[in-house]
N, C-alpha and C positions, 0 to 999 in steps of 0.2 A: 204553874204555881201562881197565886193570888196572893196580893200584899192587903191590907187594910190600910198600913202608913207607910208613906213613902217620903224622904226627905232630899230633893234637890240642891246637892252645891253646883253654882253657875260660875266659871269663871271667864269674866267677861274681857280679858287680854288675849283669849284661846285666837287662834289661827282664824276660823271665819268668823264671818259677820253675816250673821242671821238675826232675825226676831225670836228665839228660842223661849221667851214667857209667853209669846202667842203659842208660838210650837205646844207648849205646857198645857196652855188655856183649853185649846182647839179639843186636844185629843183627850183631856183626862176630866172636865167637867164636868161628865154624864157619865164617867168611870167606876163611881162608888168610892174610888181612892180617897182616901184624909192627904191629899198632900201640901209640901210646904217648901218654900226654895230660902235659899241665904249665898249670898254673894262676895265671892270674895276679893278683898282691898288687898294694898300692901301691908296694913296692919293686921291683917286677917286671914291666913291662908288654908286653903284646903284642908292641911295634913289637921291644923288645930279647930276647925268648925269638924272635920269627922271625929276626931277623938271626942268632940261636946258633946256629939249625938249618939254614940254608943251605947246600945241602950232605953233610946228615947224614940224610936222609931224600928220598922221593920225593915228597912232597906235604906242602903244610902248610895243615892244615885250621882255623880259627877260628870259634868257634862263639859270639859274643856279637851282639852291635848294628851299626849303622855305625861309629860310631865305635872300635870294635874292629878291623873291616874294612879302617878307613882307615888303621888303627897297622899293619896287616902288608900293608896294598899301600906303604906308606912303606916298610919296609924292603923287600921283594921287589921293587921296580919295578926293570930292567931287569937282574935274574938269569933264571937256567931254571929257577930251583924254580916251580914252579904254586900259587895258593892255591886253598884247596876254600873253603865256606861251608856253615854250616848255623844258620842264620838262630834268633837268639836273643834280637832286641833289642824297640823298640816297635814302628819305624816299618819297618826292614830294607828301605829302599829300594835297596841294590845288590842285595839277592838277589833282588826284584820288578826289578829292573832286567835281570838275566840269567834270568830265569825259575826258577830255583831253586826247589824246594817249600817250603812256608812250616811246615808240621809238621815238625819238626825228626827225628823216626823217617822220614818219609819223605824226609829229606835225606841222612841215614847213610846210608839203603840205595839212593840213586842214587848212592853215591859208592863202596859196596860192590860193586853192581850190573855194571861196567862199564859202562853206555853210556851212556858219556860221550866226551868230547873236551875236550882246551884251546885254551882262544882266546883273544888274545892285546888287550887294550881298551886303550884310551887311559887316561891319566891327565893332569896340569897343575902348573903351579907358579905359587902366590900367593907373590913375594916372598921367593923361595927357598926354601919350604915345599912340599912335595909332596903333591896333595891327588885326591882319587878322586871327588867326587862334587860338591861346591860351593862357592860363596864368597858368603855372603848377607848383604847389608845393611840397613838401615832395618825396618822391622816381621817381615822375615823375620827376621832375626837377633835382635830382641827375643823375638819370641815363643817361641826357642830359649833364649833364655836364660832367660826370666822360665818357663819350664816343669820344676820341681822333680822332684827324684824321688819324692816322697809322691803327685803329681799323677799321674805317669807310670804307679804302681805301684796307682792306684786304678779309675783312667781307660785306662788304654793310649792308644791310639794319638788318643782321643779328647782326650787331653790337652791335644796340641799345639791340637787346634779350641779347647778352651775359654781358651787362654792368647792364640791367636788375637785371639779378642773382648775381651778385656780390650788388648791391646795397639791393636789399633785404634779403639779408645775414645782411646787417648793421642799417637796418630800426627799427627806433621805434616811435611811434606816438605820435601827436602832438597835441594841446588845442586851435581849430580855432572857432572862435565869427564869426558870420553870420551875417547882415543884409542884408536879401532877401527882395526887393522889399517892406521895411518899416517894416519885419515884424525877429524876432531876432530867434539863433538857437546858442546854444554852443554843438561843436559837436569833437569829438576826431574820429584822422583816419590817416593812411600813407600817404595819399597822398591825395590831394584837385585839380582839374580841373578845369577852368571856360572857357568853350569852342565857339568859334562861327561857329566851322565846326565839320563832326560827324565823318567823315575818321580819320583814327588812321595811315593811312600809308602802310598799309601791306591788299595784295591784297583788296577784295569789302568789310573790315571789318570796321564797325564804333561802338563807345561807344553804342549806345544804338539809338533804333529806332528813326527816324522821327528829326535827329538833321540836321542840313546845313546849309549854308551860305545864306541861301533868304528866313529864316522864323522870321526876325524880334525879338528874341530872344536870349538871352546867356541860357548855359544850364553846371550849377553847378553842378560836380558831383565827389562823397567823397568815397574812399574805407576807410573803416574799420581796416581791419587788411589783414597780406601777411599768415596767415596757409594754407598748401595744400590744404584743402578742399577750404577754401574761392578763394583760385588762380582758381583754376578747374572751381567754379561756373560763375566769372568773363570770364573765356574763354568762359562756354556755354551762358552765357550773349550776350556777342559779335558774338557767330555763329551763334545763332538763334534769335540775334533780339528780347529780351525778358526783360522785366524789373528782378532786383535781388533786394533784401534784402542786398544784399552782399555791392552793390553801392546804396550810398544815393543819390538821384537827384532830384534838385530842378530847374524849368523853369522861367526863370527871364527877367526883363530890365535892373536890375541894384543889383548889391551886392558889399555889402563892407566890405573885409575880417580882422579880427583885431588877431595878434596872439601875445603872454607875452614876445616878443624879436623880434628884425630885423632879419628876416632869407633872405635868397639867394633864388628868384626867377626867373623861365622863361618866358619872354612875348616874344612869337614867340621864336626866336634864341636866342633873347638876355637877359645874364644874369642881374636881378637889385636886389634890398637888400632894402628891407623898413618891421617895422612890422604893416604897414595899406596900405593895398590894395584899393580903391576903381575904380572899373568896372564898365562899363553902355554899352547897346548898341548902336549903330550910325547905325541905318537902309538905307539902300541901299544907301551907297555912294561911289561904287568903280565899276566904269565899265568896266568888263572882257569880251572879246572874249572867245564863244563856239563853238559848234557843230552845228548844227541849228536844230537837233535831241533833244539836253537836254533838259529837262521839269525840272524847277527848280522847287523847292515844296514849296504853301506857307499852312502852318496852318491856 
């Protein structure tokens, strides 16, 4: 698939430090493309330079982190503009998510390339917030928060393991009320997930088989407790692709999580604080540029 215009938002706080307007220069100069970049400030962010451009161009490409990602599937979700991606942050688990090259020259030029296709993924809403990738609680959400940008920008992706260990040194579990798809579950655990991608970030690993972004589904899932052994089984969970006892997971449209105090959670990047969650899925309203190789999977 060929663009005639393409509109680059750059966000220049993302995870690496590259030269990315040479990246741009290099590859698209002799392209035929009309393209054009805009960068974003604190007075300026992602989610409101895409909503500018809808409409004003054939593609709108973001080149930062997830959390960049997640600011322009917020404003594009259920338009025809298409987002592109060219993975710029630590962890860039939507772009490991849709297969997307993770070298940022070889992202430009799959996008330059034509062959490509858009396809069309799911997205969700926490409590009236529109979110692309997760809603995480208890140790997951800490060790999101408690991971600094000094950390990030020293460590990369290593970061988040070493914030990991430190937060699970501090964890103790917590009293979360269920409502899965009408039906109730009181269930005690570190940490609570409610996912709509199954990439975790780090190399071809995901939570647990058969989860992504184009199966029409969120997919809740509860760890128990952090002891050695339970940690161990959760990694071989994740190598082999294999359900555990370890993690509790439930396949939903919609759950509403209710815990005995407002705690601090993560939806995508951003931190919010309520103690009633309610989730639901938003099936296919967000259209990404890929490969024209990817086979997205439906159930």
């Amino acid at each position: 698939m060929h663009f005639k215009n393409i509109h680059i938002i750059i966000n220049p706080a993302s995870g690496k430090e590259e030269p990315i307007l040479s990246y741009l220069n290099t590859v698209l100069i002799d392209s035929g493309i009309h393209w054009d970049v805009s960068v974003t400030t604190p007075f300026r962010q992602a989610f409101d330079i895409a909503k500018w451009l809808i409409g004003k161009t054939d593609l709108i490409v973001i080149y930062g982190g997830d959390g960049s990602i997640a600011e322009v599937g917020r404003a594009l979700y259920g338009c025809d503009t298409p987002m592109g991606i060219i993975p710029g942050g630590t962890a860039n688990v939507m772009s490991k998510e849709l297969g997307i090259p993770q070298d940022a020259v070889d992202a430009v030029k799959l996008i330059a390339g034509g062959h490509t296709k858009v396809i069309t993924i799911d997205m969700a809403m926490a409590n009236q917030t529109p979110f692309l990738l997760r809603v995480n609680l208890g140790i997951m959400a800490d060790m999101i928060l408690q991971t600094n940008r000094d950390l990030k920008n020293n460590f990369g992706q290593l970061a988040y393991g070493i914030s990991a260990i430190q937060t699970l040194v501090q964890s103790a579990p917590m009293q979360y009320k269920l409502l899965i798809d009408g039906q109730e579950f009181n269930e005690e655990g570190v940490t609570l997930t409610v996912t709509n991608a199954g990439s975790i970030g780090f190399s071809d690993f995901s939570f647990l088989p058969d989860i992504n972004v184009t199966d029409g589904y969120l997919d809740v899932i509860l760890m128990n407790n952090t002891d050695l052994t339970s940690l161990l089984r959760v990694a071989g969970t994740m190598l082999f692709q294999t359900e555990s006892d370890v993690l509790k997971h439930w396949r939903c449209k919609q759950v509403t999580v209710t815990l005995n105090q407002p705690v601090s959670y993560i939806c995508d990047d951003t931190e919010q604080q309520s103690s009633v969650i309610s989730i639901k899925i938003m099936p296919r309203v967000l259209k990404v540029l890929v490969a024209d190789n990817y086979h997205a999977h439906v159930r």
